[in-house]
N, C-alpha and C positions, 0 to 999 in steps of 0.2 A: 741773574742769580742762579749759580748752579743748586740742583737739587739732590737730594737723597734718601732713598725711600727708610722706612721704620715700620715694628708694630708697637703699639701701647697697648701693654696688658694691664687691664686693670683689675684692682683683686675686691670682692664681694660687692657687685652690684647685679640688680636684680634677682637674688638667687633667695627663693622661699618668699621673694615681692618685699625683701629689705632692699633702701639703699637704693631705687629703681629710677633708671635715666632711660627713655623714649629712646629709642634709636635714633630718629630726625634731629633727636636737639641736641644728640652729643655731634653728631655729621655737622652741623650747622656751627658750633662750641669750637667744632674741630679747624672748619675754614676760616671763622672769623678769628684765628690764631694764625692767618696765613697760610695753611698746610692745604696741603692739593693733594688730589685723587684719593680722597679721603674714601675706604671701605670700611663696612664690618662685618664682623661674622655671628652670628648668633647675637641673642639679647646678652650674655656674660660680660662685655667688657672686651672684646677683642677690633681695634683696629689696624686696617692696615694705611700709611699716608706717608707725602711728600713732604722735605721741609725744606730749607735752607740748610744747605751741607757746611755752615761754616757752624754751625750749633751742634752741642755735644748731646750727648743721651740724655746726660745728666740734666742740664739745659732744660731741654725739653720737657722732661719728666715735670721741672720743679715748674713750670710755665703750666703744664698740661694740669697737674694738681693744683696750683691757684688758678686756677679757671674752672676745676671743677669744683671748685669751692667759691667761686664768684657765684658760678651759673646753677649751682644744683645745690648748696648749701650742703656739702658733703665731704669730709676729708677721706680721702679715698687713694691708699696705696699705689703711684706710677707704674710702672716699667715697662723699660724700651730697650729694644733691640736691632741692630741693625738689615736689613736686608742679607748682611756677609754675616754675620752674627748666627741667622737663622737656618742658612745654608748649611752651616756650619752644626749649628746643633742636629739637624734632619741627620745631616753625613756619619758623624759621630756617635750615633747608637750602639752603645757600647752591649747590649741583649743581640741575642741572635734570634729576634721575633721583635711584631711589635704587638702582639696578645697582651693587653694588662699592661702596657707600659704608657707611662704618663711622663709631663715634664715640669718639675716643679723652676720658675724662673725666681732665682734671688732678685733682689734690689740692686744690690751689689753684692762684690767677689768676699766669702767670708774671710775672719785672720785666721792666720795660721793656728793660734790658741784656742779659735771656737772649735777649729777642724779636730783639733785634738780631743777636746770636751766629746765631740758627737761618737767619734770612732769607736767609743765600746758596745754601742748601741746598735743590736742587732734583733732583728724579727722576723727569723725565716716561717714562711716559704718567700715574705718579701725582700725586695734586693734595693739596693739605692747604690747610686754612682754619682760624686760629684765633681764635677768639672768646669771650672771656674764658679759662673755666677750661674748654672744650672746644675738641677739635679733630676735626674735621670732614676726613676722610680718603675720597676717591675714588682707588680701585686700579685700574689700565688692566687689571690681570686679577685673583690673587688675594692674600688677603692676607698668606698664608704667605711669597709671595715680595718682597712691597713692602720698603724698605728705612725706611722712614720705622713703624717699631712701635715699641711701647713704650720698648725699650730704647734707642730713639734718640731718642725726645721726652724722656726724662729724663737721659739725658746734656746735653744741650744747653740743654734747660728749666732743669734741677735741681730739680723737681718728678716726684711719684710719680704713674703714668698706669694705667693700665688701659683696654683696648680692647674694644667690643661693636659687632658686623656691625647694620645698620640696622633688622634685623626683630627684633633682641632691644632696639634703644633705642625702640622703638614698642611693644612689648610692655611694656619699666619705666617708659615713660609711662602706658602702661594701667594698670600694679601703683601708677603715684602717687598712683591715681583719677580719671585724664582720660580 
């Protein structure tokens, strides 16, 4: 079986002690799905793992979400990215800093019609950039205060998001094996 590494980011677990999965039992969730050199980073939801390279993201995602609904009694938002996926996003930092930049990861690639919906929407000193199924967020301060988070890329998108600060999307590039 050829392999292929991934991260699964998962969106609102453990955060404020909602929603909260042990580190050991998601590692354990994670292998007994077949998946090797299973890592994580932080208690948030960030892993990095091997699969079977003949399975798509998609695949996995919707596997990795019934299982964490087998094992944890939680429906809990996927997303997966490739090792080339991640390289890619690290590379393409469209800011010339990475001070206050975060990356919010879609589910999937918005339509061209939500794109339109979002584009009037602006809130400087904050910046956003979307590119494909990421977005690329610089906060003129912090991120608790930006108005552009989660909950307002997927009103607008109608895609499921989830957000990691710049040194945790450099770190699940490192967990993809680059």
């Amino acid at each position: 079986m050829t392999m292929k590494k991934y991260v699964c980011i998962l969106r609102g677990i453990n955060v404020g002690g909602r929603n909260k999965i042990i580190k050991d039992d998601l590692i354990e969730m994670f292998e007994g799905l077949n998946y090797y050199f299973v890592n994580t980073y932080i208690q948030s939801g960030n892993i990095g793992f091997s699969a079977d390279k003949n399975k798509t993201a998609s695949e996995l995602a919707i596997e990795i979400q019934l299982a964490i609904v087998d094992t944890f009694d939680l429906g809990i938002p996927v997303i997966i990215r490739s090792q080339k996926e991640m390289k890619q996003i690290v590379n393409e930092n469209p800011f010339d800093t990475e001070k206050n930049v975060h990356l919010t990861f879609l589910k999937e690639k918005p339509t061209d019609d939500r794109l339109k919906v979002i584009e009037p929407y602006l809130f400087p000193p904050d910046e956003y950039k979307i590119v494909g199924k990421n977005i690329y967020l610089k906060c003129g301060d912090k991120y608790s205060q930006t108005k552009l988070n989660n909950q307002f890329f997927e009103r607008y998108l109608k895609v499921n998001a989830t957000t990691r600060n710049w040194k945790t999307v450099k770190k699940l590039n490192q967990l993809s094996g680059n």
